[in-house]
N, CA, C and O atoms as a Maestro MAE file, in Angstrom:
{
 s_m_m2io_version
 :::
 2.0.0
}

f_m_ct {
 s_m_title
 :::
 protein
 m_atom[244] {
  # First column is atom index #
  i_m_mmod_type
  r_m_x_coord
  r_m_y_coord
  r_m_z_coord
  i_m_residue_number
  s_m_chain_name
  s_m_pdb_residue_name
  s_m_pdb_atom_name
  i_m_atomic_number
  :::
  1 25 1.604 3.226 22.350 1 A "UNK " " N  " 7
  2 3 1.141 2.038 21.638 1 A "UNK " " CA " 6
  3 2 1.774 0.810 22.298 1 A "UNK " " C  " 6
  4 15 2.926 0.752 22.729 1 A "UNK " " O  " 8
  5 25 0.867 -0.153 22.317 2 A "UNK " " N  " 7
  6 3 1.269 -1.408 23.342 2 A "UNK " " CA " 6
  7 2 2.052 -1.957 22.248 2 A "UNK " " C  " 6
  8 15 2.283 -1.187 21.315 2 A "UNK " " O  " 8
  9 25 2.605 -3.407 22.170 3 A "UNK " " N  " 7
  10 3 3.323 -4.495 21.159 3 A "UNK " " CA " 6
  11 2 2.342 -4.640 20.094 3 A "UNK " " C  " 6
  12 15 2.587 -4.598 18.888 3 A "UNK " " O  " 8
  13 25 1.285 -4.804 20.608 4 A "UNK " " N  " 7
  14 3 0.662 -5.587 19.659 4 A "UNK " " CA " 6
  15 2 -0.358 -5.160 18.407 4 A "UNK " " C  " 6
  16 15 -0.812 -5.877 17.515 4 A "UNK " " O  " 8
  17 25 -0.581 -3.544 18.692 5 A "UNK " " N  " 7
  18 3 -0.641 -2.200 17.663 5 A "UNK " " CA " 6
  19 2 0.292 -1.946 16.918 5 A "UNK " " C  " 6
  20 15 0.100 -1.340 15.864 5 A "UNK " " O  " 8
  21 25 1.272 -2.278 17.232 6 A "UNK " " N  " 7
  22 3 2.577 -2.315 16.287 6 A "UNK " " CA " 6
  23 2 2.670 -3.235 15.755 6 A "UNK " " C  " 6
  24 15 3.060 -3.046 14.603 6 A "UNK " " O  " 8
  25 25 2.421 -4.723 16.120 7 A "UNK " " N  " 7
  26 3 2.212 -5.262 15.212 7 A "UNK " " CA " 6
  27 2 1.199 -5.274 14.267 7 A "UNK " " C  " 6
  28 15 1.459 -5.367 13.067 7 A "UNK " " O  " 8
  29 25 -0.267 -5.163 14.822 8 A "UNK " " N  " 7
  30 3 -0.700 -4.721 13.669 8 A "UNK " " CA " 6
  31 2 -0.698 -3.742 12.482 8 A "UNK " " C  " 6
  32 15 -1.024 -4.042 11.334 8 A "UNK " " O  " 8
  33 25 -0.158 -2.150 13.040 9 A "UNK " " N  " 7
  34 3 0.598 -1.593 11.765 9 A "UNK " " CA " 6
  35 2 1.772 -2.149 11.127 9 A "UNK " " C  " 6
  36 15 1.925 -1.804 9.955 9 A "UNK " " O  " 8
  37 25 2.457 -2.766 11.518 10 A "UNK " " N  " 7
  38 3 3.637 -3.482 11.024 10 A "UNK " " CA " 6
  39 2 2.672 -4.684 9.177 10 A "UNK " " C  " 6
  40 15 2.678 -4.794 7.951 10 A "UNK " " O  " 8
  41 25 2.234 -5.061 10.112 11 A "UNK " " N  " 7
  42 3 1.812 -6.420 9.172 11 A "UNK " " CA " 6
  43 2 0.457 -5.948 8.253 11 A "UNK " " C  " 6
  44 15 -0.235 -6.831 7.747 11 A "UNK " " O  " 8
  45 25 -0.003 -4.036 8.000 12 A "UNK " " N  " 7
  46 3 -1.260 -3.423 7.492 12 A "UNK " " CA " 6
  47 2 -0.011 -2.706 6.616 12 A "UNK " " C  " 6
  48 15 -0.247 -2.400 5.447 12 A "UNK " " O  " 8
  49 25 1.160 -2.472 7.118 13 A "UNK " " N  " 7
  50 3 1.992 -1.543 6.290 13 A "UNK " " CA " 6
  51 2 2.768 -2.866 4.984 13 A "UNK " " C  " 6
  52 15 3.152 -2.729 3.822 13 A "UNK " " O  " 8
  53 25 2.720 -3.852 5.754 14 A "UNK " " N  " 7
  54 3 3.473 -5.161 4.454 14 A "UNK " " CA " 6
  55 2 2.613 -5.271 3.452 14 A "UNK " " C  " 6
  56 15 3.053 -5.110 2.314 14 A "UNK " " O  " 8
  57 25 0.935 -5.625 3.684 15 A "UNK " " N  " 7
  58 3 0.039 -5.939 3.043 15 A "UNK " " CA " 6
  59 2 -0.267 -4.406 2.054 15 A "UNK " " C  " 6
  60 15 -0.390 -4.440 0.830 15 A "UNK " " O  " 8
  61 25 -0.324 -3.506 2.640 16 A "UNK " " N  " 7
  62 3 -0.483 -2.580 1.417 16 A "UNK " " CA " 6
  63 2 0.982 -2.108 0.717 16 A "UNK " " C  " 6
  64 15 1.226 -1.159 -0.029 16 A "UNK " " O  " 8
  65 25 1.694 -2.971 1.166 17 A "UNK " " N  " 7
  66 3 2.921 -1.950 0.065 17 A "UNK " " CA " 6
  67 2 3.228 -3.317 -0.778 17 A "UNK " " C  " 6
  68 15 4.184 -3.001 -1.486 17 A "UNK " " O  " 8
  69 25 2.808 -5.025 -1.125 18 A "UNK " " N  " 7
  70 3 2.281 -5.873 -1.620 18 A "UNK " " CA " 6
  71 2 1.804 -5.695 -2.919 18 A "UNK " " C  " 6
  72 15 2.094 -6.592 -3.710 18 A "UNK " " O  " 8
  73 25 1.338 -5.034 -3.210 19 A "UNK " " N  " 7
  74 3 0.810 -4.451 -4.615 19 A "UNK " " CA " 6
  75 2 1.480 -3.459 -5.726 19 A "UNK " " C  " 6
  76 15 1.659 -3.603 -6.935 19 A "UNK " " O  " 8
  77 25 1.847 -2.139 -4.606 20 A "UNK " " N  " 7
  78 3 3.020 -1.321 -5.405 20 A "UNK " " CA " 6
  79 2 4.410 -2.534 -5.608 20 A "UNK " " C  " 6
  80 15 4.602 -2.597 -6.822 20 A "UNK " " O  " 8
  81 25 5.099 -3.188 -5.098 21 A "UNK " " N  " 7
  82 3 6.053 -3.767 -5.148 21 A "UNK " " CA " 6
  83 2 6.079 -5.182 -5.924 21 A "UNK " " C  " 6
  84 15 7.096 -5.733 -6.345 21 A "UNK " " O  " 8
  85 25 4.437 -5.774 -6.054 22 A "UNK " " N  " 7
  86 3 4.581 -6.850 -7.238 22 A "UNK " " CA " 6
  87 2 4.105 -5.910 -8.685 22 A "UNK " " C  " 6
  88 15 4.289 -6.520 -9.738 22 A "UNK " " O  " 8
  89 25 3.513 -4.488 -8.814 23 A "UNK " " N  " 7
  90 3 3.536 -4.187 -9.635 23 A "UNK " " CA " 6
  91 2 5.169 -3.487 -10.456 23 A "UNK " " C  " 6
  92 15 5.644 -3.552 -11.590 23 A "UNK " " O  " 8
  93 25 5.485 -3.013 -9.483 24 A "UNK " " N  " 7
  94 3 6.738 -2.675 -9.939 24 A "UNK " " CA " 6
  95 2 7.818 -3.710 -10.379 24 A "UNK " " C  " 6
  96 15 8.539 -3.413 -11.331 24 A "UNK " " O  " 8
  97 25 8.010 -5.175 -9.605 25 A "UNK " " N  " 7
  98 3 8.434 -5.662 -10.318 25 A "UNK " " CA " 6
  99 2 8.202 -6.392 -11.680 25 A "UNK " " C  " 6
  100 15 9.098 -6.978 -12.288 25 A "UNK " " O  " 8
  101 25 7.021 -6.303 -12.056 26 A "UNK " " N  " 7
  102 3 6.591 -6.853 -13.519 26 A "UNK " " CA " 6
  103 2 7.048 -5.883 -14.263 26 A "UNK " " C  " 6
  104 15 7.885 -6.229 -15.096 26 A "UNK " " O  " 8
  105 25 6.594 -4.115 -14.208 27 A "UNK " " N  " 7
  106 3 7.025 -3.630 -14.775 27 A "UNK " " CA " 6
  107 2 8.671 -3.359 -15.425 27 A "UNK " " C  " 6
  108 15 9.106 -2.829 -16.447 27 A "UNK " " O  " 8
  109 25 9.471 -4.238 -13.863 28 A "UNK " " N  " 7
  110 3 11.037 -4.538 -14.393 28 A "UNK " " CA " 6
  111 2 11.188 -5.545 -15.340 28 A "UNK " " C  " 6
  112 15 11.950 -5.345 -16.286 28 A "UNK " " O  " 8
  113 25 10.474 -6.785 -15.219 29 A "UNK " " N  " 7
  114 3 10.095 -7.590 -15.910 29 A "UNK " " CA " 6
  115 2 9.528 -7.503 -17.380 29 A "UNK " " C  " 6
  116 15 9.359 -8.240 -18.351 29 A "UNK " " O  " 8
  117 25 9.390 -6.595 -17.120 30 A "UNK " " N  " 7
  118 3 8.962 -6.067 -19.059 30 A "UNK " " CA " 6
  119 2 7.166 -6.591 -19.112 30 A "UNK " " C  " 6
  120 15 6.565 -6.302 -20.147 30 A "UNK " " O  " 8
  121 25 6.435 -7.292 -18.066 31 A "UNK " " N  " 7
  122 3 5.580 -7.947 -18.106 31 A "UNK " " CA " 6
  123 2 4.172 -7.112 -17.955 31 A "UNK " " C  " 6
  124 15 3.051 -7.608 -17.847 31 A "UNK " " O  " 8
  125 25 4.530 -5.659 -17.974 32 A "UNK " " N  " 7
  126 3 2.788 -4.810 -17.567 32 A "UNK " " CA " 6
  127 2 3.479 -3.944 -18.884 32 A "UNK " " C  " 6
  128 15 4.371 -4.262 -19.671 32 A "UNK " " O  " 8
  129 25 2.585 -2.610 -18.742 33 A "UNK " " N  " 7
  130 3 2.513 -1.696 -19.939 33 A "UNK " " CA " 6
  131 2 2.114 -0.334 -19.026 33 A "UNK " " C  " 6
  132 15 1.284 -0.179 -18.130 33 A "UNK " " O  " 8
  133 25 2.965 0.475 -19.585 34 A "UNK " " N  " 7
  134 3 2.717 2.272 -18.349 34 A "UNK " " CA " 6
  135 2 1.257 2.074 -18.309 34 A "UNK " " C  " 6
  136 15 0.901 2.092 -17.131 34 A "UNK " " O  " 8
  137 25 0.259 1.891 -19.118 35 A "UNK " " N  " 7
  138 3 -1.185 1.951 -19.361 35 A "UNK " " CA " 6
  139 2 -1.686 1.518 -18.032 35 A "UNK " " C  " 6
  140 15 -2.176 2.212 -17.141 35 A "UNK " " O  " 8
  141 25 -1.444 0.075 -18.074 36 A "UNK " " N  " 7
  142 3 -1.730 -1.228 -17.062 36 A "UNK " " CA " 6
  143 2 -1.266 -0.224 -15.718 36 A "UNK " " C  " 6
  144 15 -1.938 0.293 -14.825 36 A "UNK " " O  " 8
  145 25 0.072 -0.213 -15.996 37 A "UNK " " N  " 7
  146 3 0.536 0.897 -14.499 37 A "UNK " " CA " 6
  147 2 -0.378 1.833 -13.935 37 A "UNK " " C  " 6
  148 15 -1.039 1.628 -12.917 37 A "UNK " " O  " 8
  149 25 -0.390 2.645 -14.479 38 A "UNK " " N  " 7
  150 3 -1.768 3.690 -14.117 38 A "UNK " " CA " 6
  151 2 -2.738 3.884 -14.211 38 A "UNK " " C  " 6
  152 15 -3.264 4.936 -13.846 38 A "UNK " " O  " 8
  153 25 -3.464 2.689 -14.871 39 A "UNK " " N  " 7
  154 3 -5.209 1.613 -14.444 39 A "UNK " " CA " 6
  155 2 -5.027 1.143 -12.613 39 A "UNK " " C  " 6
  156 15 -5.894 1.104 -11.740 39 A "UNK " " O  " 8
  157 25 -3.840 0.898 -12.552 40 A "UNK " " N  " 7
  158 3 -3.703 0.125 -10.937 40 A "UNK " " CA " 6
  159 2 -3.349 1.216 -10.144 40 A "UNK " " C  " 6
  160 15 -3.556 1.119 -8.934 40 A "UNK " " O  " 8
  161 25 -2.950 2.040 -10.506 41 A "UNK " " N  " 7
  162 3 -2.553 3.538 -9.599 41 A "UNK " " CA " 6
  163 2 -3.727 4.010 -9.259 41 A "UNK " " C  " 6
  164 15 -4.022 4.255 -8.089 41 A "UNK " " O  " 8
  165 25 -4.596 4.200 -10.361 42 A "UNK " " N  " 7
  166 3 -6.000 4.776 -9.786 42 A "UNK " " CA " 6
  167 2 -7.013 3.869 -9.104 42 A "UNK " " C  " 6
  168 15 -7.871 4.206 -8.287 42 A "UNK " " O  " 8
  169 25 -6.784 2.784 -9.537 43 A "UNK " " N  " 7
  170 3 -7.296 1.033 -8.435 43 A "UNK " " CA " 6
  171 2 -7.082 1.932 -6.971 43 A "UNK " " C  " 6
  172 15 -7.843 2.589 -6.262 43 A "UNK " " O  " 8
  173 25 -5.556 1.571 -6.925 44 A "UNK " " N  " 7
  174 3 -5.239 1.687 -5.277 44 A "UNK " " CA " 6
  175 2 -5.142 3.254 -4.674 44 A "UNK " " C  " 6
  176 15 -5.476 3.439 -3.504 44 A "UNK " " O  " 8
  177 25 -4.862 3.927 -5.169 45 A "UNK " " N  " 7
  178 3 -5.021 5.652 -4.529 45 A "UNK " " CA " 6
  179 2 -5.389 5.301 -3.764 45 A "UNK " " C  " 6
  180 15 -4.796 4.634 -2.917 45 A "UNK " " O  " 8
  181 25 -7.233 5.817 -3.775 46 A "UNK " " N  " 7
  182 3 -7.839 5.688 -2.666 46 A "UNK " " CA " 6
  183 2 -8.284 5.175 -1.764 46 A "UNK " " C  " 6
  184 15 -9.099 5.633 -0.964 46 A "UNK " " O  " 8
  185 25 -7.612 3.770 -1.795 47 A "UNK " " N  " 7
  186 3 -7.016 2.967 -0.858 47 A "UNK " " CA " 6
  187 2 -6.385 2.825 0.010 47 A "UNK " " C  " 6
  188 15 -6.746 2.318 1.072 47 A "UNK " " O  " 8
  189 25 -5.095 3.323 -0.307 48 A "UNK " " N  " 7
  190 3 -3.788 3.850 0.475 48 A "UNK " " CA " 6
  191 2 -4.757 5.403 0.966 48 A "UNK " " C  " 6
  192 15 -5.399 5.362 2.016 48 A "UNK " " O  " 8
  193 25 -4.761 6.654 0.126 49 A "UNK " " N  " 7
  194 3 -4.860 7.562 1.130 49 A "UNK " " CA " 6
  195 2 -6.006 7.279 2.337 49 A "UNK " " C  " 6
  196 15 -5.895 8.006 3.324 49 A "UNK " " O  " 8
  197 25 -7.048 6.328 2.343 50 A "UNK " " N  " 7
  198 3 -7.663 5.978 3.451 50 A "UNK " " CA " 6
  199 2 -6.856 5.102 4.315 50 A "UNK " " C  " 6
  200 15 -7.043 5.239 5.524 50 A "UNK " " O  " 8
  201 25 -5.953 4.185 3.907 51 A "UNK " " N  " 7
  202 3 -5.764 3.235 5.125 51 A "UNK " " CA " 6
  203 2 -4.213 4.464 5.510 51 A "UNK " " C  " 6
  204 15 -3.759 4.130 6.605 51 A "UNK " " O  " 8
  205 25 -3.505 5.521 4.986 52 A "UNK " " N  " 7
  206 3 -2.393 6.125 5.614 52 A "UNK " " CA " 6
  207 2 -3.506 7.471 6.298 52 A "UNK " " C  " 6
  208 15 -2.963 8.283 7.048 52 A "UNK " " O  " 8
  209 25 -4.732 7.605 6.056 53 A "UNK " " N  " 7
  210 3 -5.508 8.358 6.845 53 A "UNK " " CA " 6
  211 2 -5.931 7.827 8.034 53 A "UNK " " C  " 6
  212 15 -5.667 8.481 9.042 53 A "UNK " " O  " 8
  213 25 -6.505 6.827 8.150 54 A "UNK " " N  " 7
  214 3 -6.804 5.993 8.953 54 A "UNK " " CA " 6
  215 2 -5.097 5.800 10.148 54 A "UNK " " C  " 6
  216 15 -5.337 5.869 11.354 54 A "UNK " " O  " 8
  217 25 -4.463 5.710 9.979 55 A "UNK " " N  " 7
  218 3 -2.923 5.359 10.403 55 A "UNK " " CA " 6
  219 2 -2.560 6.827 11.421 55 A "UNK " " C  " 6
  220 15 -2.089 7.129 12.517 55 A "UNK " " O  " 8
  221 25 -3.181 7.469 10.127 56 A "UNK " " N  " 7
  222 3 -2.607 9.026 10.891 56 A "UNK " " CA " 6
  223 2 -3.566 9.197 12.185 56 A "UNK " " C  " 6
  224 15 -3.381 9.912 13.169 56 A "UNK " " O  " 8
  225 25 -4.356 8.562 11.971 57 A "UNK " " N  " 7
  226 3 -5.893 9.196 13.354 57 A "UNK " " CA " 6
  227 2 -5.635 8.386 14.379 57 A "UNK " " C  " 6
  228 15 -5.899 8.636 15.555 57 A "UNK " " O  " 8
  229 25 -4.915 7.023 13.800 58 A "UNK " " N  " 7
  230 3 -4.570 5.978 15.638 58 A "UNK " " CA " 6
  231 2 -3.661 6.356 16.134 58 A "UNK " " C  " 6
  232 15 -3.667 6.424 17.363 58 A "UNK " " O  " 8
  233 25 -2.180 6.872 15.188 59 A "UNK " " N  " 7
  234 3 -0.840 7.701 15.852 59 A "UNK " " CA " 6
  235 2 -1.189 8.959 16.832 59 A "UNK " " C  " 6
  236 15 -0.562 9.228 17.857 59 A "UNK " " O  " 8
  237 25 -2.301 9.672 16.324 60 A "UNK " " N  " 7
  238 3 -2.931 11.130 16.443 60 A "UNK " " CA " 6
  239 2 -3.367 10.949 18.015 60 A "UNK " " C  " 6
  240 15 -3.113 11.915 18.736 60 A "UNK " " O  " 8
  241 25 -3.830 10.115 18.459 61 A "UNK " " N  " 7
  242 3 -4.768 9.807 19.577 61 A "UNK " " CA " 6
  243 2 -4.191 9.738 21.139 61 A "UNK " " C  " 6
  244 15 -4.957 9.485 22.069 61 A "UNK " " O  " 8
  :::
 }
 m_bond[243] {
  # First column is bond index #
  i_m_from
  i_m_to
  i_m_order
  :::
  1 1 2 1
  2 2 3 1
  3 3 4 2
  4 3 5 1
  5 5 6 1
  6 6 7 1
  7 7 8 2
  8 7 9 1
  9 9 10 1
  10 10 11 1
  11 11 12 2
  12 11 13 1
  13 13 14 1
  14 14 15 1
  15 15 16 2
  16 15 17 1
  17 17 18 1
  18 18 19 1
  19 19 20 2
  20 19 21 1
  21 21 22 1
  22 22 23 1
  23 23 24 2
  24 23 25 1
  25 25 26 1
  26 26 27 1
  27 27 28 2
  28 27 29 1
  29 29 30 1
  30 30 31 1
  31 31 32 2
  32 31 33 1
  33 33 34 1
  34 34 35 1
  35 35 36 2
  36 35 37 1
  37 37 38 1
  38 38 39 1
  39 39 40 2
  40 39 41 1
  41 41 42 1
  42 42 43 1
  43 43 44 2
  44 43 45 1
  45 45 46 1
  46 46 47 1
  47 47 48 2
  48 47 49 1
  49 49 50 1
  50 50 51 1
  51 51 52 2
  52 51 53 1
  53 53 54 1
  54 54 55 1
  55 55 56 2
  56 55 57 1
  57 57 58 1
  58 58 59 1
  59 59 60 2
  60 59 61 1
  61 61 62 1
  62 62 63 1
  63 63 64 2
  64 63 65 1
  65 65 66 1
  66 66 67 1
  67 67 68 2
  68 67 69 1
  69 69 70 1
  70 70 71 1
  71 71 72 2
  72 71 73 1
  73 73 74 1
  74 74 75 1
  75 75 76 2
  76 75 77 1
  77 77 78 1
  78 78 79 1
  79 79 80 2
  80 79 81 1
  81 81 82 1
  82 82 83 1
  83 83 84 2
  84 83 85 1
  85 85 86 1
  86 86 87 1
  87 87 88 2
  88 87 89 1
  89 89 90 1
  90 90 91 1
  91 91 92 2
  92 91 93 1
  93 93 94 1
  94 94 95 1
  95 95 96 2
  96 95 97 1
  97 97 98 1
  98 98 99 1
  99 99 100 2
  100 99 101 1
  101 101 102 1
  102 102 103 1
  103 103 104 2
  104 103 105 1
  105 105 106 1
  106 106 107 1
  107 107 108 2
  108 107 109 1
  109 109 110 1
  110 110 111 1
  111 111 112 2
  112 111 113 1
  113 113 114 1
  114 114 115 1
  115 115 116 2
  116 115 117 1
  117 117 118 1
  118 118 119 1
  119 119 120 2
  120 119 121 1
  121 121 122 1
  122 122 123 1
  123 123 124 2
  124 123 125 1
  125 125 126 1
  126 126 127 1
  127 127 128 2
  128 127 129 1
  129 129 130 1
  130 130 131 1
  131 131 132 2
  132 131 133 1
  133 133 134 1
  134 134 135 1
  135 135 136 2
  136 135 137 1
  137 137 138 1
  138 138 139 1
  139 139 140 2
  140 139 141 1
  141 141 142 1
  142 142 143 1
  143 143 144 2
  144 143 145 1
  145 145 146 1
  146 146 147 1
  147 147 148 2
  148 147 149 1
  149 149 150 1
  150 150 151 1
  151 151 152 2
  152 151 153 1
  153 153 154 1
  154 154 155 1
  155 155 156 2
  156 155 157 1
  157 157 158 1
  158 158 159 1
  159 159 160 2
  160 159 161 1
  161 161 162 1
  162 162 163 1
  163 163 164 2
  164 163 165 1
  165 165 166 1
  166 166 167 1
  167 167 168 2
  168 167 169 1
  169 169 170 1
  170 170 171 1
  171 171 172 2
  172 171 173 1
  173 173 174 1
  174 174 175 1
  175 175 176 2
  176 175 177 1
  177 177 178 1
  178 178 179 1
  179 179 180 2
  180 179 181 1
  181 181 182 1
  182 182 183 1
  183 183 184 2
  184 183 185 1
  185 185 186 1
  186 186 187 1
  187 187 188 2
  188 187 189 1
  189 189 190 1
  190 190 191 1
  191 191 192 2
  192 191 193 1
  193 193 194 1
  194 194 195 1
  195 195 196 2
  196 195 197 1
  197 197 198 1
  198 198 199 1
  199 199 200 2
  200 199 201 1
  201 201 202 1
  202 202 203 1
  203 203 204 2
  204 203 205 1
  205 205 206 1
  206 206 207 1
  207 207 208 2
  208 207 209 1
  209 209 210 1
  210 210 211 1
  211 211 212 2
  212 211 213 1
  213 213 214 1
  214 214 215 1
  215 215 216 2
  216 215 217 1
  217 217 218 1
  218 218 219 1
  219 219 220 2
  220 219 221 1
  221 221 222 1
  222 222 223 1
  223 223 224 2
  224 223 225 1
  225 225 226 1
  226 226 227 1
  227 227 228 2
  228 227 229 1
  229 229 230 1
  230 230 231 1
  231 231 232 2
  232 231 233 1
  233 233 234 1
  234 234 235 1
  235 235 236 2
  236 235 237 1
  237 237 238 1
  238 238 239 1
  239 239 240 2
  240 239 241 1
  241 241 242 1
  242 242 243 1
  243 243 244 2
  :::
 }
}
C-alpha cells in the first residue's frame, strides 16, 4: 500500500468509529436510553460489516 491508501483507510476508519464514540458518550452522559442504543446498533451493523468487508478485500489483494 502506497501513503496515500493509508491515508485513506486512516481517515474511513475515524469517520466510521464517529458514531459508536458520540453514541457512547451520550450514553455516559445519561443523554440516550439502552432502547435508543440498540435502534442505532441495528442503524449501523450493516454498515460497518460492509465497509470492514470492503477493508478486508483491499488488504486481501
Amino acid at each position: 500500500m502506497d501513503a496515500v491508501q493509508i491515508e485513506l483507510v486512516i481517515e474511513l476508519v475515524i469517520v466510521l468509529l464517529a458514531p459508536p464514540l458520540y453514541q457512547y458518550y451520550l450514553w455516559r452522559q445519561g443523554k440516550t436510553t439502552p432502547a435508543q442504543l440498540r435502534k442505532t446498533m441495528k442503524i449501523f451493523a450493516p454498515l460497518y460489516v460492509l465497509a470492514f468487508g470492503a477493508l478486508a478485500l483491499a488488504f486481501t489483494r
